[in-house]
C-alpha positions in Angstrom: 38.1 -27.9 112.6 40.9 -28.8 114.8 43.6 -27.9 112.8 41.9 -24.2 112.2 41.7 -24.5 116.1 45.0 -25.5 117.0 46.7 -23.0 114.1 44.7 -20.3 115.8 45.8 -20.8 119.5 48.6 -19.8 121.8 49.3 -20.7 125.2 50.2 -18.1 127.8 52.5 -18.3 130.4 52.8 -16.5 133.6 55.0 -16.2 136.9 51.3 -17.8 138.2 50.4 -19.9 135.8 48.6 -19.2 132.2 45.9 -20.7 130.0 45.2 -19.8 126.3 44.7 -17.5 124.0 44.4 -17.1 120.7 46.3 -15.1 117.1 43.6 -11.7 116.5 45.8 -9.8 114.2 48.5 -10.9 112.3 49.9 -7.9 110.4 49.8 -6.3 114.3 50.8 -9.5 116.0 47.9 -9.3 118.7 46.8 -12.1 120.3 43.4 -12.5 122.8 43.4 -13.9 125.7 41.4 -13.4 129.5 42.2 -10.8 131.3 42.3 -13.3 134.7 44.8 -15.3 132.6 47.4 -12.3 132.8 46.3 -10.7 136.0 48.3 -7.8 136.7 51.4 -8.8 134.7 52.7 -6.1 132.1 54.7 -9.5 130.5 53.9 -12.8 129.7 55.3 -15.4 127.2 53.5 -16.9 124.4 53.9 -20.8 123.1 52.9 -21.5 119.7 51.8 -25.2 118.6 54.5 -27.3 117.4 55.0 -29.8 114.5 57.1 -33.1 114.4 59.6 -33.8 111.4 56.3 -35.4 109.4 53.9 -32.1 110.3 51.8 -34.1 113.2 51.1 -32.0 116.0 53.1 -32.2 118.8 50.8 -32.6 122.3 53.5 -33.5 124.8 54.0 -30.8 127.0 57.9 -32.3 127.9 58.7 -31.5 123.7 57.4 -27.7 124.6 59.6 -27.4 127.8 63.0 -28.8 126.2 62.5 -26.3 123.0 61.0 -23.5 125.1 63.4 -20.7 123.0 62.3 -21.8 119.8 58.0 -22.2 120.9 58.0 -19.2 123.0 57.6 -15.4 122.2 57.9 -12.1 124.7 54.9 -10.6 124.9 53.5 -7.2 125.9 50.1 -6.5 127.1 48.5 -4.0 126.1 45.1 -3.9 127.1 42.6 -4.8 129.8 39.2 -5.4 130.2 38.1 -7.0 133.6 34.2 -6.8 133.2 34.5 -8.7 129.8 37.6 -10.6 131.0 39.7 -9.7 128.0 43.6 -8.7 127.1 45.1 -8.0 124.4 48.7 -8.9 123.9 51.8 -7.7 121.4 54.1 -10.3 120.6 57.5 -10.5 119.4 56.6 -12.6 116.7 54.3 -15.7 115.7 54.8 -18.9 115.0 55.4 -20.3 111.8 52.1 -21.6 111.0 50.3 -18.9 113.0 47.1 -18.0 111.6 44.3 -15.1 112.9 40.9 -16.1 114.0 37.9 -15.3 111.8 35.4 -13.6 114.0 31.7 -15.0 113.4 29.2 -11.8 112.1 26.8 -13.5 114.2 26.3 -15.0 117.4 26.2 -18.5 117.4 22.3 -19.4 118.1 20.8 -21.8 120.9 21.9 -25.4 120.0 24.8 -25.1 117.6 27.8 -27.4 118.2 31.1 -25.2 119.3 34.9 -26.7 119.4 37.7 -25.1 121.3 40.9 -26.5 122.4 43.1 -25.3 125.4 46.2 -26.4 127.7 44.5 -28.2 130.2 45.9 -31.2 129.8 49.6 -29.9 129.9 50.4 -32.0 133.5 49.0 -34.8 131.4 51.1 -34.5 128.9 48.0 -33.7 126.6 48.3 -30.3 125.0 45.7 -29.5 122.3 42.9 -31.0 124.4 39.6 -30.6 121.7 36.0 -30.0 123.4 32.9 -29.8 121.9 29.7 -28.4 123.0 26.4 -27.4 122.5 25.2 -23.7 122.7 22.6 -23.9 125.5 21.9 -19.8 125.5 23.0 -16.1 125.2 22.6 -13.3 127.6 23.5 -10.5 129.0 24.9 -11.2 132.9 27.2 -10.2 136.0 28.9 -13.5 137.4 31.1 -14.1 140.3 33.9 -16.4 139.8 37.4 -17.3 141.0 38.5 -15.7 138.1 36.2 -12.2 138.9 33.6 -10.7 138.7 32.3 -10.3 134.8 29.4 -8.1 133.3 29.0 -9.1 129.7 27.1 -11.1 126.8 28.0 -14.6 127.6 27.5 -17.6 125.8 26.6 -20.7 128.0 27.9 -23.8 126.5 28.0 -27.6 128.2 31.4 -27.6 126.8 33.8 -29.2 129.5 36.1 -26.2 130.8 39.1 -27.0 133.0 42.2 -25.1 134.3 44.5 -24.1 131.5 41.4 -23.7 129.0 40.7 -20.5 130.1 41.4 -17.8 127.4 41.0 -19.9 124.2 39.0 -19.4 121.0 35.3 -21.2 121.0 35.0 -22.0 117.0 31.6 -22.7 115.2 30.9 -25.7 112.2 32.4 -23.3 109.6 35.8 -22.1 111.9 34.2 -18.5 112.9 35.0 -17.7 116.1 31.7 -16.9 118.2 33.4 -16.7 121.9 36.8 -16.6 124.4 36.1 -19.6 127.1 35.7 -18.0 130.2 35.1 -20.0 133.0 32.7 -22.4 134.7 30.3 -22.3 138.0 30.5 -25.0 140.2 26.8 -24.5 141.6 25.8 -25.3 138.0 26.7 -29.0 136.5 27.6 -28.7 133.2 28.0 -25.7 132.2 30.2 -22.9 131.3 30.2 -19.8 130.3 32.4 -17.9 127.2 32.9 -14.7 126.1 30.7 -13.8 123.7 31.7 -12.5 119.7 30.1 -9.3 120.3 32.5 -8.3 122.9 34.9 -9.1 121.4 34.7 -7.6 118.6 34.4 -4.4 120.2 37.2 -4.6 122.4 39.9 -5.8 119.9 38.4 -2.4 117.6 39.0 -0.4 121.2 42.2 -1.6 122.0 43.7 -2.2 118.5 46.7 -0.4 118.2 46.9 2.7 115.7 42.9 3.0 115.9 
């Protein structure tokens, strides 16, 4: 599950900051992330994970920064979406071991376990951080946060969600992708919310290039 994870992700990089995202397409190099990840930028750079001599995962962010030409694509975006906080980005390329999500054909139900990993532990020198969660519901709802204000389906999770996670793919037991992690709400302990499937899948057939 991790490796599917990790294979699957990206991290984005902005003039303000970033989070993650994750491959969509590969034949169209398209890759998912939120739309409060990329703001208003028409550019953004793209890291892909990297692998040591022996093919172990690389997690220190200092190894991403000294070989940042050889990690890091140019990428356009394309596409925004601020109610379901979505974007869609082009890259120049993908990384070696790049792989596209599998989107789930259902929503994952009330008490599954869900993975996703993100860059929130890149000041810690911890890239790749895995969390684990349990599916605690599905609706449809409008909710303020720093991020925006979004009026999806969102999947509510207890899933830990930190700065840097934002924007990465939420997998299920058998590697499906069933959400984009979103954000959290600090009146509620506990709990965040992600994208759900559903919208996603209709707004990478929306914004997909050559439709």
């Amino acid at each position: 599950m991790f490796r599917q994870l990790v294979r699957s992700s990206v991290l984005v990089v902005t003039s303000e900051g970033g989070g993650t995202g994750f491959v969509a397409d590969e034949a169209n190099r398209l890759v998912v992330t939120n739309n409060h990840v990329v703001r208003g930028e028409p550019r953004v750079a793209v890291v892909f994970p990297m692998y040591d001599r022996v093919g172990d995962l690389v997690t220190d962010s200092r190894q991403y920064l000294k070989a940042a030409r050889e990690v890091a694509a140019r990428g356009e975006v394309l596409a925004r979406d601020p109610a379901r906080d979505l974007a869609l980005i082009r890259v120049e390329r993908l990384g070696d071991r790049s792989v596209a999500v599998r989107l789930a054909a259902q929503p994952a139900p009330t008490g599954a376990s869900v993975y996703s990993v993100g860059g929130s532990g890149a000041d810690d020198n911890l890239l790749w951080r895995l969390s684990k969660g349990t599916v605690r519901g599905r609706a449809h709802r409008k909710v303020e946060t720093d991020g925006g204000t979004f009026e999806c389906i969102i999947l509510e999770t207890d899933a830990p969600v930190n700065k840097g996670d934002s924007g990465g793919p939420v997998m299920n037991d058998r590697g499906e992708l069933v959400a984009v992690t979103s954000h959290f709400l600090i009146s509620e302990r506990q709990v965040s919310g992600s994208i759900d499937v559903e919208e996603v899948r209709k707004f990478i057939r929306q914004h997909r290039p050559g439709r």
